[in-house]
N, C-alpha and C positions, 0 to 999 in steps of 0.2 A: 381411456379418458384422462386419468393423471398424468400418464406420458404424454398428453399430448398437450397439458395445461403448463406443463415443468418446461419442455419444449419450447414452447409460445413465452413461457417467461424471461428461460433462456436467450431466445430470440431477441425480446426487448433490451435485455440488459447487454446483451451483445453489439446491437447497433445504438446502443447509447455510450457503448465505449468507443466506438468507432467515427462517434459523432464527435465525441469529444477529442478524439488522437485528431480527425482532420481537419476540423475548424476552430474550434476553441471560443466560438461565437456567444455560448450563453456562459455565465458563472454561476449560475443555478442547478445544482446537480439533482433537480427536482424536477425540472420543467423536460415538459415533452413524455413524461411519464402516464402513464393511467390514472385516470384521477387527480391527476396535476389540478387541472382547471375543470373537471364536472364533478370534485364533491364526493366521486364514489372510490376514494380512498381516504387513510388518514394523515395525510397529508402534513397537515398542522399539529400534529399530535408530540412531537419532539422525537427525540434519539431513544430513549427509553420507553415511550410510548409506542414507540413500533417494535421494539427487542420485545416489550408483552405481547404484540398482538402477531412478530415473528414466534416465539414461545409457544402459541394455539394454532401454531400452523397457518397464519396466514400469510401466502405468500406475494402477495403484492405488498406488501410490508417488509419482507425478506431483499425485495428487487430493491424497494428504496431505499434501503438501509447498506446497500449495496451500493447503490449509486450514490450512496452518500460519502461512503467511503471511497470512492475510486480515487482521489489525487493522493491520500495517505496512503493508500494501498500501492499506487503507480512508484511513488518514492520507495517506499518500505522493499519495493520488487529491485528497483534499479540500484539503490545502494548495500543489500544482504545479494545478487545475486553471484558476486563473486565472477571473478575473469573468463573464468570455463567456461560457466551459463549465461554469460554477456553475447560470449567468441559465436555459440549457434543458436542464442534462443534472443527472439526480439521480444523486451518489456509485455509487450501489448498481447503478445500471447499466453504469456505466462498468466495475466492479469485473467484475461478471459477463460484461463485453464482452472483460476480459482474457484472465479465468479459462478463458473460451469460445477465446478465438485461440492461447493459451498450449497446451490440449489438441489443438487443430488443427497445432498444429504440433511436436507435442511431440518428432517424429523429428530436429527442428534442435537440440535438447540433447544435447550430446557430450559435454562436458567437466565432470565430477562434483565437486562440492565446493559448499559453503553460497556462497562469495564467488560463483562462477560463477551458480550457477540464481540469486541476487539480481541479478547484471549484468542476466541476459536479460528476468528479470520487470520489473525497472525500468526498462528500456532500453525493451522493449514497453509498459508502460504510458504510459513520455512520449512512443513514437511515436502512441499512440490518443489523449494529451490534447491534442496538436499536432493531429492529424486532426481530431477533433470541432470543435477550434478554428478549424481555417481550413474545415469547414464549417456554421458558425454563419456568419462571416463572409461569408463567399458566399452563405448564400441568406438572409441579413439577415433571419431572421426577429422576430416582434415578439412572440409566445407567452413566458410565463416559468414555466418549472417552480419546481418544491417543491427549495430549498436544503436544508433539513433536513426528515428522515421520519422515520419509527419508526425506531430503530438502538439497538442495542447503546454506549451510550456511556461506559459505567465501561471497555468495552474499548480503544475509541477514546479516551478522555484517559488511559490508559495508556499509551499511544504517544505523545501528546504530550507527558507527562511526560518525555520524555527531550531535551525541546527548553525545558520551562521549568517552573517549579514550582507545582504547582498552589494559587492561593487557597484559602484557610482560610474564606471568605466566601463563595464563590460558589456555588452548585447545578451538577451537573455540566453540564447543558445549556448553563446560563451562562458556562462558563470554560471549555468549546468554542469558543462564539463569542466568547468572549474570546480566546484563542491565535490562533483564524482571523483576527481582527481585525485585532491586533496583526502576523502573517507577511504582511498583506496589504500595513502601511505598510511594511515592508522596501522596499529594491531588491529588484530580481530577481535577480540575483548573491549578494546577501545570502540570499534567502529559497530562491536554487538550493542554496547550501552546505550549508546547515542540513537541507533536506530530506535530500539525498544521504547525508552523514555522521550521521545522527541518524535518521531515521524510514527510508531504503532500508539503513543501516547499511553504507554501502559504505567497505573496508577507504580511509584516505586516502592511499594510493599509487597506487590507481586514480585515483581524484579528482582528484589532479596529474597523470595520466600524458593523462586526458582533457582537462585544463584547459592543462596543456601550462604548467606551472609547478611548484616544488619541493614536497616535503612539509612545510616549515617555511612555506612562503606560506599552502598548502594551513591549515593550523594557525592560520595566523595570522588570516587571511580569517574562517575559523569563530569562533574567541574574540571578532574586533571586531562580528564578527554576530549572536551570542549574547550581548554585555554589551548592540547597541543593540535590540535583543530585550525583554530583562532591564528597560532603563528606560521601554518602550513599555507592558510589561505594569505596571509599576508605576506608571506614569500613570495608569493606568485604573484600577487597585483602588482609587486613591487620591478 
């Protein structure tokens, strides 16, 4: 019966990623859910009010807390995945490879609060971009998947939006892979910062206490990664 409850949640959260890659129809990342509209979830309880009631194990709490996050999640996938895991692994899978181990494990979430369930989901998504990546590399395949699909992308360059400003010129497709472009000439220290503090929105005392340096570095790191950001993108519009 639990397998078959994990399943069935699975399920939902799966075709609500799918709903969202191929229409982009609602901006509610609520709706269409269980309890949306009859009451028998908490629906209105906030971000931290479902981390406590994911914390006791409820998992229709866990699904929307999920579905809450998918456009950070979708971004935080497509800008940490690195070239390798672009070349054979499409976003949209990876996401639902999370979403999938995230419910599988959902008994390992103790500790309630919005900062904490982002720790663990970004924690586990860079431990599956790392996985994928060093199994590309081992079995050296030569196949290259579809980098961009159907998606939802007025959702997706919303979230970028909080890493650079969007062109006045471009089509949204086109200042997608313009941002991508641009996160790709970064470092990887540079292009780690900016994810973490901007698209996984981790509080920046975390971010020092992992980096194992102050919160004024921490600060400082991101401002000179974000102005060499800033003249990357503006290269290119120009």
């Amino acid at each position: 019966m639990p397998g078959e409850v994990q399943g069935a949640t699975y399920g939902r959260i799966a075709l609500t990623i799918q709903g969202i890659m191929a229409s982009g129809e609602t901006s509610d990342p609520s709706a269409g859910l269980p309890g949306a509209a009859d009451g028998d979830g908490p629906v209105d309880a906030g971000v931290d009010g479902l981390t406590r009631a994911a914390a006791r194990g409820d998992r229709e709490a866990l699904e929307q807390l999920l579905t809450r996050m998918l456009p950070d999640l979708r971004a935080f996938v497509r800008l940490r995945a690195g070239h390798l895991v672009k070349r054979f692994d499409h976003p949209s899978d990876i996401v639902q490879s999370v979403c999938r181990e995230v419910l599988q494990s959902a008994t390992q979430f103790e500790h309630p609060g919005e900062g904490a369930f982002r720790r663990w989901l970004f924690t586990t998504t860079l431990r599956k971009l790392m996985a994928r990546r060093d199994h590309h590399v081992a079995a050296g395949r030569d196949a290259v998947h579809a980098a961009l699909g159907a998606t939802d992308q007025s959702q997706l360059l919303e979230a970028y939006g909080r890493i650079a400003t969007p062109s006045r010129h471009a089509a949204v497709r086109e200042e997608l892979e313009r941002v991508e472009a641009a996160m790709g000439d970064l470092e990887e220290d540079e292009r780690s910062i900016i994810v973490l503090a901007r698209i996984a929105q981790i509080p920046r005392e975390e971010i020092a206490r992992e980096l194992g340096i102050g919160v004024g570095a921490v600060r400082m790191r991101l401002h000179r990664a974000l102005a060499k950001l800033a003249v990357i993108l503006e290269s290119s519009e120009s």
